[in-house]
C-alpha positions, 0 to 999 in steps of 0.5 A, a space after each residue: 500500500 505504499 504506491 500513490 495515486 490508489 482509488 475504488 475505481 469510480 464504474 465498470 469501465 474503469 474496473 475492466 480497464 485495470 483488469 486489463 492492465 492487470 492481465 497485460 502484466 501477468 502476459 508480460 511477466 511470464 514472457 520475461 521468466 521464459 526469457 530470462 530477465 531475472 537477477 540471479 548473480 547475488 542474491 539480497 535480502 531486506 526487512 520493513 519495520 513497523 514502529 508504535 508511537 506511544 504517549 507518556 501514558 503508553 497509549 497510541 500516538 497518533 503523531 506519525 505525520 507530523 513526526 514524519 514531516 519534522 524527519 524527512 527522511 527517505 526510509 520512513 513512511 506511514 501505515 495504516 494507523 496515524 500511531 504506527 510508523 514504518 522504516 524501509 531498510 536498504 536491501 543487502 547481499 545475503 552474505 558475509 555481515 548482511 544481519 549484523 549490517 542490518 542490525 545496525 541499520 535498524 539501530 541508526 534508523 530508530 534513534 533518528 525517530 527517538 530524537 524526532 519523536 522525543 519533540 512530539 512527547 512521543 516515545 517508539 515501540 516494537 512490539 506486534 500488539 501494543 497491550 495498552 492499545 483501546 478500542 477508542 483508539 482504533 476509531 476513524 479519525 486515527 486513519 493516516 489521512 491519505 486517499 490510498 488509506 480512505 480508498 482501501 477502507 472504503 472498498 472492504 467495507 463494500 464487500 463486508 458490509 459496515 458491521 462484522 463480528 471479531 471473534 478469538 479465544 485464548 485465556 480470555 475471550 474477544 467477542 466484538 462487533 467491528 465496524 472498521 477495518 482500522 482494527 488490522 493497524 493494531 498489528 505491528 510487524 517485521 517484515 523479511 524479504 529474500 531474494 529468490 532465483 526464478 528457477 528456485 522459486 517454486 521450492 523456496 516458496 514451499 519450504 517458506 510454507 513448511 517452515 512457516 509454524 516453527 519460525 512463528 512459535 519460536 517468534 510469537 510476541 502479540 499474546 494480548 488483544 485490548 486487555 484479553 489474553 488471546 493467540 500467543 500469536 494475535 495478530 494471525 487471527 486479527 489479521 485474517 478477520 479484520 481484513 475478511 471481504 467475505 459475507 456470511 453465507 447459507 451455503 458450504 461454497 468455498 470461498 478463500 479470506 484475503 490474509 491466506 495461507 494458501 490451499 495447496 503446494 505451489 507446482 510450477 512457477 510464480 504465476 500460479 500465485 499471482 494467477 490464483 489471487 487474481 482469480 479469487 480475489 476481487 479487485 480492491 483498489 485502482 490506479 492510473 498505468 501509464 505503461 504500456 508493458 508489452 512495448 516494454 517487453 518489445 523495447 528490452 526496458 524493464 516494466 514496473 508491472 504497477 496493476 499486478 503490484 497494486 492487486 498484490 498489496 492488497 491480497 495478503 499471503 503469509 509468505 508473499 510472492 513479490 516483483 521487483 527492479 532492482 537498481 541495476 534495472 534488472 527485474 528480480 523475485 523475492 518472498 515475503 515473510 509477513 508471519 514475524 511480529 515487531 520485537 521484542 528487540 531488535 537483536 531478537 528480530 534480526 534473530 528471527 529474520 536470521 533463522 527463517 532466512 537460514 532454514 530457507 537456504 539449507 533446507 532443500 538440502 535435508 528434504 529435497 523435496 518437501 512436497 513429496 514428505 509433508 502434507 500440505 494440510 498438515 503444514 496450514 495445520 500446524 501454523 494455526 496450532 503455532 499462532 495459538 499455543 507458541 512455543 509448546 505445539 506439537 507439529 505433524 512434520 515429515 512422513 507424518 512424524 508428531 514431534 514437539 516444536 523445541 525437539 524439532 527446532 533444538 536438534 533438526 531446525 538450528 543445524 539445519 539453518 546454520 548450515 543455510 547460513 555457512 552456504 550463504 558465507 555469512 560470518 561465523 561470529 553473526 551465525 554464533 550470535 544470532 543462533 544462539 539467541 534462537 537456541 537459548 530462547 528455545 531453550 527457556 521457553 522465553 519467548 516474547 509472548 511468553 514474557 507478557 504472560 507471565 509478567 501480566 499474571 504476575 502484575 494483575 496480582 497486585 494491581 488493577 489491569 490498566 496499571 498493569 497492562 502500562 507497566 508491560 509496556 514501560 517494562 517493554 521500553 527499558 528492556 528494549 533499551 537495554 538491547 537484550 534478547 527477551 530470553 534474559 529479561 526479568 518479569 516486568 515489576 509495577 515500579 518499572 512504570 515510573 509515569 503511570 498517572 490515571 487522570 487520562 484514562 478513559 472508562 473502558 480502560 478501568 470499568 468492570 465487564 464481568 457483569 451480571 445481570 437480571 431481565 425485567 421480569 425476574 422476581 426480587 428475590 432472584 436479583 437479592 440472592 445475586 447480590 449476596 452471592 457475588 458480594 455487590 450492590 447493584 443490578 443492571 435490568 435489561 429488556 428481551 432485546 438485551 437493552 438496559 432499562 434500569 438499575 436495581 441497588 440493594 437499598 431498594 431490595 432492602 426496603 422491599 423486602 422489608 416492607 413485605 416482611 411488615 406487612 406479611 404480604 406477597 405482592 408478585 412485583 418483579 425487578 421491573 417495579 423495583 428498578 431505578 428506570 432511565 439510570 445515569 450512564 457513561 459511554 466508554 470513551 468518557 474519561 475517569 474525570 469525567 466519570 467521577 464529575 458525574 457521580 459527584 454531579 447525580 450523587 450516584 455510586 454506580 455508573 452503567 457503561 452503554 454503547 448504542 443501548 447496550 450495557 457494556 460495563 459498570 463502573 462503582 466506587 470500587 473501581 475508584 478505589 482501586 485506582 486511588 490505592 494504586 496512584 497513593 502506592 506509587 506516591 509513596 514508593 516515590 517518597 520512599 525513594 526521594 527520602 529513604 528512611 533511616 535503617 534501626 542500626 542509624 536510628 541508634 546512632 
């Protein structure tokens, strides 16, 4: 999506006449694999990294254009989101120091953005799901304001429809209503290309599929999805809903989502993809071409094949094939990897990029042919399976062998990709480096997503979830300057979170969801045996259409009951005669001030959450007190520390 001048083409006639640009390209690319056009001297590999922007709360910055017209910088773009950054990496020749090199790029590139960032008051993160980003965050007007960006929101929701349900379960469990695609730029990622020879290029597409689940367990780093503990790997389910085209159905009709692994083995060339894709996929977005490839092919110039690459950014391949020219001029293949997620470090990144990039190289050399030893179902299997549970899935590998991923990458994948990295005589103290990070992370079980896990089940125990979700991400930012792999990080501490400052949050960051509730015709003692059995005070009343319409408070069941129990009488009022009707509510993007200068306001204690009519939450003085027991802990760990008090042994003296 990184092309200018995108639209929705405006009729039909401008539609078929892209299509015909598109198939033109398709005619001019095969003439060009029949001729041997393609680079095959020194082959090169690349990256994108995707950066979040984060204020000094932790929470989405929607500062990218700004930040970018201050950097002027030619590697450094825009995505999706007005909080999300990405950074192109120059290309490199894959061997001798390439992933060091490339290390270090990353390094100069993100300290340029810090120092930029720093006079916006915004910090930069690498993580594939930010864990303090909010639904309120993922809204319209945090759109990067380009036409390509409205263009391509625009035409997914013209196959879906302006409603969809976002579905995923882990630990916890997402169940949404989504009205915007907007929500795929939760997502964070770093992007691996490699450069591939035409002739080999049907064998490393497949082993980019074989590989493609041990690389994600191994690398999984998005666990957490708007405060819900979900796939170690989220962002494979995020991606696949938040971009689906398809329409609910009656009917068992296959139809394919547009963030795909694919449905078979690829058997003859690229073409086949690209083939597939325009076949199955509609096309989304329109451009003018001016080029007419045909009579570049003719002429001997290299075409850009605009139409074929503008479809192409639109249909999202776990691993992607993709067209490009080189700067000698020459037209060059390349796979994308898609599957790694940003973070933890940068080290652990190039790690990540080092061993897929490894296996790729070496592996046809330890299976010849992976289309006649793995099954390609089994293979899509294992992905989903690795994007759910990380590093601890079992795998259907060759010949039909169970093995578990650490065995499998411990004592076949590691060898495997050092000897693909010693072919490509990259340096032996890079191959050391970067596979022992893979090694030891194996080893421990530390994975990026792992860490969050086990921080978050930590912190939630000692304080609220929105404190604890900002102090993963502080955690996350000291460690991420400190440029050590995840694997030797410690479990994050609530005192690494130095700036947590509640005043900005919003209600949905703090209210309660876990609600129970009582329909109107329920009878009073039903609503008071609720009350007694979860220990609160209050009852949300909805309708048969699961609108709330009042609020029952165990004041109002006492003087009932009371009342009865004096007048020996058995009246048959249900909660709807008892209920407080039309209760004071809040929507959940009001802030925690506001929420508190209403209850002061109404002289309430309690505050229904409500979205379109719906209950979504509840917010007591129960969660005012949590709030206030974190920020008067913090103040005084602060005091502690600007005034430690005097040891007994200095008291003595």
């Amino acid at each position: 999506m990184g092309a200018k001048g995108v639209r929705i083409a405006a009729n039909q006639q401008e539609l078929n006449q892209f299509t015909r640009h598109l198939l033109k390209d398709i005619q001019a690319l095969e003439k060009m694999l029949e001729n041997d056009w393609f680079e095959t001297d020194q082959m090169h590999i690349g990256a994108e990294q995707e950066i979040c922007l984060v204020d000094e709360n932790n929470k989405p910055a929607s500062k990218s254009i700004q930040i970018l017209e201050r950097l002027k910088h030619p590697n450094f773009t825009t995505e999706l989101a007005q909080f999300n950054l990405e950074a192109n990496l120059d290309p490199l020749p894959f061997t001798g120091e390439c992933f060091s090199k490339l290390e270090a790029q990353i390094h100069a590139l993100m300290g340029l953005l810090k120092d930029t960032a720093r006079e916006f008051d915004v910090k930069c993160l690498l993580t594939g799901i930010l864990p303090t980003i909010r639904r309120f965050d993922i809204e319209m007007e945090n759109l990067t304001p380009l036409d390509r960006y409205y263009a391509l929101i625009e035409a997914i929701t013209r196959l879906r429809g302006n409603v969809y349900e976002l579905k995923i379960e882990g630990i916890d469990e997402l169940n949404i209503k989504q009205e915007t695609a907007l929500i795929e730029a939760c997502n964070t990622s770093f992007q691996v290309h490699l450069q591939v020879k035409p002739s080999e290029f049907v064998s490393k597409y497949n082993i980019a599929q074989v590989i493609a689940a041990p690389i994600l367990a191994v690398s999984s780093n998005s666990p957490m999805l708007f405060g819900k503990r979900l796939w170690n790997e989220t962002r494979i389910a995020l991606f696949q809903q938040s971009v689906d085209t398809r329409a609910t159905g009656e009917h068992l009709r296959y139809t394919s989502p547009r963030v795909t692994f694919g449905n078979r083995w690829l058997k003859d060339s690229i073409l086949d993809l690209y083939k597939e894709d325009i076949m199955r996929f509609r096309v989304l977005l329109t451009t003018d071409v001016e080029e007419d490839v045909m009579q570049c092919i003719e002429q001997k110039i290299t075409p850009k094949l605009r139409a074929l690459n503008i479809h192409n950014s639109t249909v999202y391949r776990w691993n992607r094939p993709c067209y490009g020219v080189s700067p000698n001029g020459k037209p060059h293949l390349r796979i994308e990897n898609r599957i790694l997620p940003a973070g933890p470090t940068i080290v652990d990144e190039i790690a990540n990029a080092a061993f897929w990039i490894g296996l790729m190289n070496g592996f046809e050399d330890a299976y010849p042919d992976v289309t006649k030893q793995f099954d390609f179902d089994e293979t899509k299997a294992n992905f989903i399976r690795s994007a759910r549970v990380g590093l601890s899935a079992k795998f259907v590998w060759a010949k039909g062998q169970v093995i578990g991923d650490t065995d499998l990458i411990q004592k076949e994948l590691l060898p495997i990709a050092k000897a693909g990295l010693k072919k490509a005589h990259i340096l032996d103290k890079d191959i050391d480096k970067y596979m022992d990070i893979i090694e030891n992370r194996t080893r421990s079980g530390m994975t990026g997503s792992k860490w969050i896990l086990n921080s978050y089940a930590k912190l939630i125990k000692e304080t609220t979830k929105e404190e604890a979700t900002n102090a993963l991400v502080s955690s996350i930012m000291v460690n991420q300057e400190r440029s050590e792999p995840v694997h030797l990080w410690r479990l994050a501490d609530i005192h690494d979170n130095n700036h947590w400052e509640p005043y900005s949050l919003l209600v949905e960051e703090f209210m309660t969801t876990d609600i129970f509730t009582v329909n109107i015709g329920e009878i009073p003692e039903f609503a008071a045996d609720m009350m007694d059995w979860q220990n609160i005070r209050y009852i949300p009343i909805e309708n048969e259409q699961g609108e709330l319409v009042g609020l029952v408070t165990s004041r109002r069941l006492l003087r009932y009951f009371s009342n009865s129990y004096k007048n020996d009488s058995k009246d048959g009022k249900v909660v709807k005669d008892l209920m407080i009707e039309k209760p004071i509510t809040i929507g959940p993007e009001a802030t925690v001030i506001e929420a508190m200068e209403i209850m002061n306001r109404h002289q309430v204690t309690c505050l229904p959450v409500v979205t379109k009519n719906k209950l979504i939450g509840i917010i007591t003085e129960g969660n005012f007190l949590d709030i206030t027991s974190s920020l008067f802990r913090r103040l005084a760990a602060k005091k502690e520390e600007q005034h430690p008090k005097n040891t007994p042994k200095d008291r003595i003296r």
